[in-house]
C-alpha positions in Angstrom: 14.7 -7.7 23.2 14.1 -4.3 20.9 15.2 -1.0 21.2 14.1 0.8 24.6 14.2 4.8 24.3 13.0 7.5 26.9 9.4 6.9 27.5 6.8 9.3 26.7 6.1 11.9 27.7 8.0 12.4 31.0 12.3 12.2 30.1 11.7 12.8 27.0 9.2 16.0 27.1 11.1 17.2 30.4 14.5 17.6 28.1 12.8 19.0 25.5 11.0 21.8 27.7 14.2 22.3 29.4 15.8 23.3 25.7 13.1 25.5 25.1 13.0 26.8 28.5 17.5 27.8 27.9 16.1 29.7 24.6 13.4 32.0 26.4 10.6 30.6 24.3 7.1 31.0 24.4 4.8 27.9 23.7 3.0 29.3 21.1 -14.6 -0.2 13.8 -14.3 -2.9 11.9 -17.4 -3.3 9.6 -18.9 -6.7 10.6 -21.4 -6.9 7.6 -22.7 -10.0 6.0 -21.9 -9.0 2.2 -20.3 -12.6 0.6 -18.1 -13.0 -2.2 -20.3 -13.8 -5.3 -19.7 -16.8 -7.5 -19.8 -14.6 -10.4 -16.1 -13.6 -9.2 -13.2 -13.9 -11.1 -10.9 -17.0 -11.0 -7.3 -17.6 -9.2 -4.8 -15.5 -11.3 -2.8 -17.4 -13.7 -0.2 -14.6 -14.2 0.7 -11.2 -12.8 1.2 -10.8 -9.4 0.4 -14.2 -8.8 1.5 -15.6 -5.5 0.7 -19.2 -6.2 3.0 -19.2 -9.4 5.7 -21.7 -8.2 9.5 -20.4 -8.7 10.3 -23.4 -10.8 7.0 -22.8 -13.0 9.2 -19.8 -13.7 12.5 -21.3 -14.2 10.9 -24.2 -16.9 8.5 -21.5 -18.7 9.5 -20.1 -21.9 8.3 -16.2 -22.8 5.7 -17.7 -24.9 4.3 -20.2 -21.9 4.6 -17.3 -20.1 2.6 -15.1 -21.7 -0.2 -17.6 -22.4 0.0 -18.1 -18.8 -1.0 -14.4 -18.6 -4.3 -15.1 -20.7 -6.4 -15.4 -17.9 -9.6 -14.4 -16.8 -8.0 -11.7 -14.2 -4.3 -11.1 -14.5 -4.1 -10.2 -10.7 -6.1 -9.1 -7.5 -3.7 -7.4 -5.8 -3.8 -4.2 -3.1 -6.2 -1.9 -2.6 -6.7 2.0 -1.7 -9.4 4.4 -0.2 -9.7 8.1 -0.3 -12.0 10.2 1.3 -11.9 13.9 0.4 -11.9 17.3 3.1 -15.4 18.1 2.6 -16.4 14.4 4.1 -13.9 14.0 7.1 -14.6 15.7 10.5 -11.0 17.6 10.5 -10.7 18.9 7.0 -8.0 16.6 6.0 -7.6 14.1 3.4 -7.4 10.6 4.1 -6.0 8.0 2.1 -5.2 4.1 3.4 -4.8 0.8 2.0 -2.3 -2.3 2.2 -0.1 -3.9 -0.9 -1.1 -7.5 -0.9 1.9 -9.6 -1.3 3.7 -12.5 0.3 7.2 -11.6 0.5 8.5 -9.4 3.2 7.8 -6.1 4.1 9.7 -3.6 5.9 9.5 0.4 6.7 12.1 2.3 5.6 12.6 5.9 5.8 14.5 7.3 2.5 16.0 11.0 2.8 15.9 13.5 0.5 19.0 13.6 -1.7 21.1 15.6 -4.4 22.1 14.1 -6.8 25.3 14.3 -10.0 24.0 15.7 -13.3 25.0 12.3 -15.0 23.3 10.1 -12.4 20.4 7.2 -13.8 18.4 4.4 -12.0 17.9 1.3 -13.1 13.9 0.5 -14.5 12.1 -2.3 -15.7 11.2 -5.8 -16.0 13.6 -8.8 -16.0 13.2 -12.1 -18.7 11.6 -13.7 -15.5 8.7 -11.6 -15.3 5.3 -12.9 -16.7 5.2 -10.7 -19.8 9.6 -10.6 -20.1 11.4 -7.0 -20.6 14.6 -5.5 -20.3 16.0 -3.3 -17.3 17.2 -0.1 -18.5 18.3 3.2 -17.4 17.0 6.3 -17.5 18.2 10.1 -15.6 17.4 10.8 -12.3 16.6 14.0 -11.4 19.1 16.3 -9.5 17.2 16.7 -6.1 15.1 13.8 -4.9 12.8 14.2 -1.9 12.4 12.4 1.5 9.6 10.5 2.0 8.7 6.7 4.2 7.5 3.6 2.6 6.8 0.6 3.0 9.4 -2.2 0.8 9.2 -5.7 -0.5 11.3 -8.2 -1.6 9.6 -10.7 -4.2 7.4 -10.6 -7.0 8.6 -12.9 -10.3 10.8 -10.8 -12.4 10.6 -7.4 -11.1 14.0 -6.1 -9.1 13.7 -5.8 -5.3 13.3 -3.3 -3.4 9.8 -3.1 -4.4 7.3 -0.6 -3.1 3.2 0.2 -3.6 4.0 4.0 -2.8 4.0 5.7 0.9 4.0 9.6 1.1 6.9 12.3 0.6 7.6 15.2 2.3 5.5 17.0 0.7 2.2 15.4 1.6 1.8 13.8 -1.5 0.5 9.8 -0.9 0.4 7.2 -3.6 -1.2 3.8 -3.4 -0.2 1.6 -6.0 -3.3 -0.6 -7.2 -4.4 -3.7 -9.6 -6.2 -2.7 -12.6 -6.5 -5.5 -15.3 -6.4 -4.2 -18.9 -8.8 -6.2 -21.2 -7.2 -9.7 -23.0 -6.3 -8.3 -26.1 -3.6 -5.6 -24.7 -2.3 -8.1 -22.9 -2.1 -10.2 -26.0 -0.1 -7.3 -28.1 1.9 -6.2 -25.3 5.9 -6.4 -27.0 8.4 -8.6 -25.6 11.2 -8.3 -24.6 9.6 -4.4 -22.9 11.0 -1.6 -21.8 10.4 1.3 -19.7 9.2 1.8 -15.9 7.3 -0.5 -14.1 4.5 0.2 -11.1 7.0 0.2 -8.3 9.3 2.4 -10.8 6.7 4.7 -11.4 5.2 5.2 -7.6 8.9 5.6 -6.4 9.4 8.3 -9.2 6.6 9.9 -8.3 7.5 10.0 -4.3 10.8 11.2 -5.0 9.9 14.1 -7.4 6.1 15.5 -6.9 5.0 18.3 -4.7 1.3 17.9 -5.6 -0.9 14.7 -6.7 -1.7 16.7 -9.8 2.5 16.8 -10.6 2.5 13.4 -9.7 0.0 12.3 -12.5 1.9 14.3 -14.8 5.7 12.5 -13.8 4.3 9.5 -14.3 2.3 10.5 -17.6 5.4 11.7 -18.9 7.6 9.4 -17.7 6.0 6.4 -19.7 5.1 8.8 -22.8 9.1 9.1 -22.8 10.6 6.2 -22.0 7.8 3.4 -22.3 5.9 1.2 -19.7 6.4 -2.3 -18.2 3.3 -4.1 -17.3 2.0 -7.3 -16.0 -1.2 -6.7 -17.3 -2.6 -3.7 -16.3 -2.1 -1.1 -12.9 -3.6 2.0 -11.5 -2.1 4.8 -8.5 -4.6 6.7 -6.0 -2.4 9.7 -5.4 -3.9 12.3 -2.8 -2.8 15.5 -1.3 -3.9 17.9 1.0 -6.4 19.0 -1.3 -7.7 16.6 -3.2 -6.7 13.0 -4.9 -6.0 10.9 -8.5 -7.0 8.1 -9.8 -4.4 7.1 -12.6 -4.9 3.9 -14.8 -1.6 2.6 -16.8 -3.2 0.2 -19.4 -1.0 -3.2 -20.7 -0.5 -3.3 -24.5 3.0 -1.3 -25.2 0.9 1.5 -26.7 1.4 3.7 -23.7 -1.9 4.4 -23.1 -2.6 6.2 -19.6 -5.4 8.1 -17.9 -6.2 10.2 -15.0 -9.3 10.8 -13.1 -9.1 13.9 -10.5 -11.4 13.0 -7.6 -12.2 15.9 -5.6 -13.5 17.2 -1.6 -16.9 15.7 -1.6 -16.0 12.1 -3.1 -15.1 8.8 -1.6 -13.1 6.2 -3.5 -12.1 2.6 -3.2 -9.8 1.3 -5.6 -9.7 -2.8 -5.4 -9.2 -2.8 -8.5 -8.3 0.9 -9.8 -11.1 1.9 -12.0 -12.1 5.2 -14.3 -15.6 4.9 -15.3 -17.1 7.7 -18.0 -14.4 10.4 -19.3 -14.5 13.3 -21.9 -13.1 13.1 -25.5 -11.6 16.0 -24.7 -9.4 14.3 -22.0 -6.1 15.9 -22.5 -7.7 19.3 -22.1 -10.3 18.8 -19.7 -8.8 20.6 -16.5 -10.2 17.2 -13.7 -8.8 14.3 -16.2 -5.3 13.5 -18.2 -4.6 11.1 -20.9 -1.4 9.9 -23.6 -2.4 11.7 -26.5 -3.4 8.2 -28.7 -5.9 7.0 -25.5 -9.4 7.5 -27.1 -7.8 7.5 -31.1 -6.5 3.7 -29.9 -9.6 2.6 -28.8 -11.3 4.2 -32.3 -8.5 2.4 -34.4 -9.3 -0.8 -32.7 -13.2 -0.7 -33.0 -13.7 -1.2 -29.4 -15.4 2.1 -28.9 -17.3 4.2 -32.1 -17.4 7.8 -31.8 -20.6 8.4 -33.7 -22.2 5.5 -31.2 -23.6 8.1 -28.4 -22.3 6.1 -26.0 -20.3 8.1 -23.5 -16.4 6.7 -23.5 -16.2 4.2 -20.2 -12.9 4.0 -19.3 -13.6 0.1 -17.7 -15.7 -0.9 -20.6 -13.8 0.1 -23.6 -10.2 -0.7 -22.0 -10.5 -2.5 -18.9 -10.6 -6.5 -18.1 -14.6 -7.6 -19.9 -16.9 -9.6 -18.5 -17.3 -8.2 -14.7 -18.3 -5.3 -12.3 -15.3 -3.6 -10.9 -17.5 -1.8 -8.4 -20.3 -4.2 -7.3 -18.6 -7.3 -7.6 -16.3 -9.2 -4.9 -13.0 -9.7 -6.1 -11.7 -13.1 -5.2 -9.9 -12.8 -1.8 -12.3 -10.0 -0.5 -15.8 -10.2 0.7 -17.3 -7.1 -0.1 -17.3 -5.0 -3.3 -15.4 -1.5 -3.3 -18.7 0.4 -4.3 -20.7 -1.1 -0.3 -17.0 0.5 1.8 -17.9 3.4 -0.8 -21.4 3.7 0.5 -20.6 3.0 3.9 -17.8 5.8 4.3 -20.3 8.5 2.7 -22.8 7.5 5.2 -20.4 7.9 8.4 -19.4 11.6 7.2 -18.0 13.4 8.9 -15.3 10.4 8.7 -12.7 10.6 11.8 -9.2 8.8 11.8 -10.4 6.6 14.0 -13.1 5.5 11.7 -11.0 5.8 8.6 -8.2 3.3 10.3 -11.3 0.7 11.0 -12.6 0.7 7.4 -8.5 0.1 6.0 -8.9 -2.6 9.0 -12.0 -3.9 8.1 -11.7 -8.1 8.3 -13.6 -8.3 5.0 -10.5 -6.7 3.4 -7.7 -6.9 5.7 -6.2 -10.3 5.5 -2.9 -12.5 5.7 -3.1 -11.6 1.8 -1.6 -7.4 3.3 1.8 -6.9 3.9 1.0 -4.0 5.6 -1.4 -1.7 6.4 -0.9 2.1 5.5 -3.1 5.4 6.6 -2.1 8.8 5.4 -3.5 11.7 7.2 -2.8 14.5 4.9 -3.5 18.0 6.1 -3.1 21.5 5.2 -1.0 24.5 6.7 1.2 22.2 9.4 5.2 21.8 9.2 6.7 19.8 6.7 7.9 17.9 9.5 4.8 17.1 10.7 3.3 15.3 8.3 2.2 12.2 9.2 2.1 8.5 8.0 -0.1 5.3 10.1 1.5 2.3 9.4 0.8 -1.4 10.7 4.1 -3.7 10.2 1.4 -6.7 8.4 -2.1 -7.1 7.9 -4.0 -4.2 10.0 -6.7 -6.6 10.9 -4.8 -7.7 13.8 -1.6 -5.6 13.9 -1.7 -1.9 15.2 -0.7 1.5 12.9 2.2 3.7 14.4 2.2 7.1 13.4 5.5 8.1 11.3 6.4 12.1 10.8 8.2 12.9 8.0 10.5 14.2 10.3 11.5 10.9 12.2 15.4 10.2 11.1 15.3 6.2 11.2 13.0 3.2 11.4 13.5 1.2 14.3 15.3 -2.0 14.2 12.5 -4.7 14.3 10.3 -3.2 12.0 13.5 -2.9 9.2 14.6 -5.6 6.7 14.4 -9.2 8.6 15.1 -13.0 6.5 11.5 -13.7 7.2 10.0 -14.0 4.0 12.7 -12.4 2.1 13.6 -13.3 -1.5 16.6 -16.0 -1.6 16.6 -15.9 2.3 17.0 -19.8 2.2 19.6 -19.9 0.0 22.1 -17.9 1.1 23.8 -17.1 4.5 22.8 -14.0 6.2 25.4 -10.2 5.5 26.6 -10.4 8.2 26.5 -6.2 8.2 23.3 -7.3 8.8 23.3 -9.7 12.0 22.5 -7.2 14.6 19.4 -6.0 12.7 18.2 -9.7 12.2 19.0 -10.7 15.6 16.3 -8.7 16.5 12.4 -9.7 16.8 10.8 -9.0 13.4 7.4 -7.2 13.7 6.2 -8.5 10.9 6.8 -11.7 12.0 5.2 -11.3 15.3 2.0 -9.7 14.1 1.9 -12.2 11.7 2.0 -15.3 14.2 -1.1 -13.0 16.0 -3.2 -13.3 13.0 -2.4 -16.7 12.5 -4.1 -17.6 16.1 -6.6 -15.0 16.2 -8.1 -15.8 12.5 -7.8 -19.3 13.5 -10.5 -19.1 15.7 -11.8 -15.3 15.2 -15.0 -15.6 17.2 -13.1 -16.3 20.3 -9.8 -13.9 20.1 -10.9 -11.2 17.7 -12.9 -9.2 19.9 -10.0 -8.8 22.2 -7.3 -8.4 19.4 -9.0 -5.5 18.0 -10.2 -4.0 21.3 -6.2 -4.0 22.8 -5.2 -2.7 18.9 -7.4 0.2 18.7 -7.7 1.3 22.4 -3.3 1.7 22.1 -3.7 3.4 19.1 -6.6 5.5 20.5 -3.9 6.5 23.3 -1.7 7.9 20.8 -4.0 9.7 18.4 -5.2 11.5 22.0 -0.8 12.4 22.4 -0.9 13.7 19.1 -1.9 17.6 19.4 0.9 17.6 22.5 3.5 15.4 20.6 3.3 17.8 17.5 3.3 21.2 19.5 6.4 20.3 21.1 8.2 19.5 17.7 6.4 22.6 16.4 7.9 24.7 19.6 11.4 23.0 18.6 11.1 23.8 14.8 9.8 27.9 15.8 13.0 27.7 17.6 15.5 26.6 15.1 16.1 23.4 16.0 15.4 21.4 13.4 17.6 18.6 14.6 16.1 18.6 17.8 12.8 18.4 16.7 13.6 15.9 14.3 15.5 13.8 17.3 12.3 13.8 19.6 9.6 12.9 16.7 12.1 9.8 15.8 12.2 8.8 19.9 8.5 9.0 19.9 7.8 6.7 17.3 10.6 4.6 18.6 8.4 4.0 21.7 5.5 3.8 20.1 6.9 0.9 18.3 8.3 -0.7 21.3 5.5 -0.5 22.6 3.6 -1.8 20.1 6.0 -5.2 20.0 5.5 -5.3 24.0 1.5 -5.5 23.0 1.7 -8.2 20.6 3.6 -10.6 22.6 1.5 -10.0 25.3 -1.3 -11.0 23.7 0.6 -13.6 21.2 1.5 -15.2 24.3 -2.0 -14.8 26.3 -4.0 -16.4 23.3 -1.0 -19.5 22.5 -1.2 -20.8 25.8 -5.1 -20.7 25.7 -5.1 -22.3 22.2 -2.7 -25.2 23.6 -4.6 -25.9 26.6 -7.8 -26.0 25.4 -7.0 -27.5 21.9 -3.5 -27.9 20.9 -1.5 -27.1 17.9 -3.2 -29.8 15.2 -1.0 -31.5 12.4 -1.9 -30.6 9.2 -3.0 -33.9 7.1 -0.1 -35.3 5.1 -1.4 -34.2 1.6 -1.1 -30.4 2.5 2.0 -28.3 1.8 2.5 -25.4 4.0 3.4 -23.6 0.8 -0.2 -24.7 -0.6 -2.1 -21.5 -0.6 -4.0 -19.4 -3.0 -6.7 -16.6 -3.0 -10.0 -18.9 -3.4 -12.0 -18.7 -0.5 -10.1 -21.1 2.5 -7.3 -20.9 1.1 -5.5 -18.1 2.8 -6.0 -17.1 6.4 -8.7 -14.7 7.1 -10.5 -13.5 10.8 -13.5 -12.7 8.8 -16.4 -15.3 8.6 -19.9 -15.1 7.0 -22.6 -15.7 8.9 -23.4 -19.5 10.5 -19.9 -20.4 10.2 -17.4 -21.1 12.8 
């Protein structure tokens, strides 16, 4: 069915201690709140990351219908990210979770750290398929890239697969990649045919390279200051560390205008979309923000902000999408605003993981619109090795996070690339290098099919959905402090490898385990649902393929108040 390894602890523990004993060592809640989605919300995306957008809209458009396309109220509502610094969380570490929000399909994959030839490039960029059309184009890699786990996807119009929203590195540095709508009229001016990294560009550069959030900011900062910027329409990072986080803004327009907010240990954020509210003039010197050296001269040049005004220079106001609240206002496909999660992670302080994972959960966010669900736990003075990655294979409202170490060699096989949801997996024949991985049960797919009956009737299954999730992944935050002292006894030792081996077998397991769950209780709630109801056929003037992010029309286990 999907991979077995040695269960944990007992073979696997025992073989461990027997190693250590040959070299003479020493052991050194989901938020249920009534908040609704106001009418004053933005509309359905006509162009970015839109997931309604047919594929033959985009095979008939021209650049210019594509563009006007674009010139809609909100160019996207897509993915979302939360921080909480040290100072508010009941361990001293830094949190930072969220979920990219697309359709296609999404897969872990664990990418090492690598060196690489002096003359070696990768590939950047937008194709003539994307919304606003660009160029791919090349640009230098650096010589030593380093590891780090993310999670990839396959489809979004016009920008190259493998895609990713971020993940975290080796190093402990996270990065959620975030919507951020630049107002109409950078969209408007942006150049065609662009050039120059794109989001998912820009969060892998910034995986591969950075030791610190801080570095991270400044790769990406002078990666588009040198080579340029694709866009479609506006995007922000929330890059954390052990210390503190970053809220980056990359703004639409071709000017190459960026800016950086630091957010430090006493500070909660939620980024749905990313937002920079007041800044300094003096924003390329001022040691908590960074900005391209034309961002406040453009906005002066342009007469959308006068210096001699006294008005303070708001980052939203002068450059982001007009005409709405990005703090206090629902975006379409949620049902609360960022600034009530905001208020209601300051008020649980001291935040624990547990609490952290419920808010990222939370059914108000957390819906078939997430891939996946992601949960960095970043703290300070523990092994490289050690540092560790939550991540739910689909939407965390009703699929469980795994906990991922750096140090863990491989993915397992059902939560790796499968055809479901894959870009051009109905028009072509599978690789077959690729047949024993897809022969496999996806987990994706099998979390997925949970939601589908559990949101279906949420009233009746959630409650036991998210009691079986949270008490299994309760039972493996309590293994934690054992799991890592063994790999820490292994890595005192010199045995990396070993260490490495046993971290990778553990989250095997978990994972196993995790799949054994979710068909338990797939299978518990289908054959309730076909007893007492049966499977209903959809009325003849739906398509299957006919959703969108207006409310009902994508599945969702949240409900407000007096409805079924």
């Amino acid at each position: 069915m999907h991979r077995r390894v040695l269960s944990y602890p007992a073979a696997l523990v025992t073989a461990v201690l027997i190693t250590v004993a040959g070299l003479h060592l020493s052991p050194g809640q989901s938020h249920d709140g009534a908040a609704q989605a106001s009418e004053a919300t933005v509309k359905k995306a006509a162009a970015g990351k839109s997931v309604v957008k047919r594929a033959a809209d985009h095979r008939r458009a021209s650049p210019s219908d594509k563009r006007s396309k674009s010139r809609s109220k909100s160019l996207v509502q897509k993915s979302y990210g939360i921080y909480v610094g040290r100072n508010l969380t009941d361990d001293g570490s830094v949190m930072l979770g969220g979920t990219g929000d697309e359709v296609s399909s999404h897969w872990l994959e664990v990418v090492p750290a690598k060196d690489h030839p002096e003359d070696a490039t990768i590939t950047v960029g937008v194709t003539d398929e994307a919304t606003i059309p660009g160029n791919l184009t090349e640009i230098p890699q650096v010589s030593h890239t380093y590891k780090y786990m993310t999670m990839n996807y396959s489809e979004w119009a016009g920008f190259p697969p493998p895609l990713t929203n971020g993940g975290m590195n080796e190093h402990q540095v996270a990065i959620r990649d975030i919507w951020s709508p630049s107002r109409q009229e950078l969209v408007e001016m942006t150049p065609t045919p662009q050039e120059g990294p794109q989001y998912s560009d820009l969060a892998r550069i910034a995986l591969q390279r950075s030791k610190t959030a801080e570095q991270a900011v400044t790769i990406i900062g002078n990666t588009i200051d040198k080579y340029g910027y694709s866009t479609y329409g506006g995007n922000s990072h929330l890059i954390a560390d052990t210390k503190e986080a970053w809220v980056m803004i990359e703004l639409a327009g071709g000017q190459g205008l960026w800016v950086a907010e630091r957010l430090g240990p006493n500070e909660v954020r939620m980024s749905y979309p990313g937002y920079i509210k007041e800044i300094p003039r003096n924003c390329q010197e001022h040691p908590d923000y960074m900005c391209s050296d034309n961002f406040i001269d453009f906005a002066v040049e342009q007469g959308w902000w006068q210096p001699d005004s006294g008005e303070p220079f708001n980052v939203n106001e002068v450059y982001g999408e007009q005409g709405w609240n990005y703090r206090t206002t629902p975006a379409e496909g949620k049902f609360v605003a960022p600034a009530t999660i905001e208020k209601e992670l300051e008020n649980e302080a001291p935040v624990t993981l547990q609490e952290f994972m419920s808010t990222v959960r939370d059914r108000r966010i957390s819906s078939d619109q997430n891939g996946y669900g992601q949960v960095a736990h970043l703290r300070n003075g523990i092994p490289s090795a050690l540092a560790q990655l939550w991540i739910s294979p689909t939407g965390s409202v009703t699929s469980p996070f795994i906990p991922y170490h750096i140090g863990v060699q491989d993915e397992p096989a059902e939560y790796r690339q499968h055809r479901y949801l894959t870009k051009n997996a109905a028009q072509t024949y599978i690789n077959p290098a690729y047949a024993p991985q897809e022969a496999t049960k996806f987990a994706g797919r099998l979390f997925k099919r949970l939601m589908y009956h559990t949101c279906t009737r949420p009233k009746e299954f959630y409650p036991e959905v998210h009691t079986a999730l949270t008490a299994f992944e309760e039972n493996m935050r309590q293994e934690q402090p054992e799991v890592e002292e063994t790999a820490r006894t292994l890595l005192e030792a010199d045995q990396r490898d070993l260490a490495q081996r046993y971290l990778t077998e553990y989250s095997h397991t978990q994972a196993a385990k995790a799949m054994d769950l979710g068909e338990s209780l797939v299978s518990s709630i289908e054959a309730r649902v076909k007893l007492r109801y049966g499977i209903p056929e959809p009325p003849n003037s739906e398509s299957i393929n006919g959703g969108g992010f207006e409310q009902g029309g994508f599945v969702t286990c949240y409900r407000q108040k007096n409805s079924k």
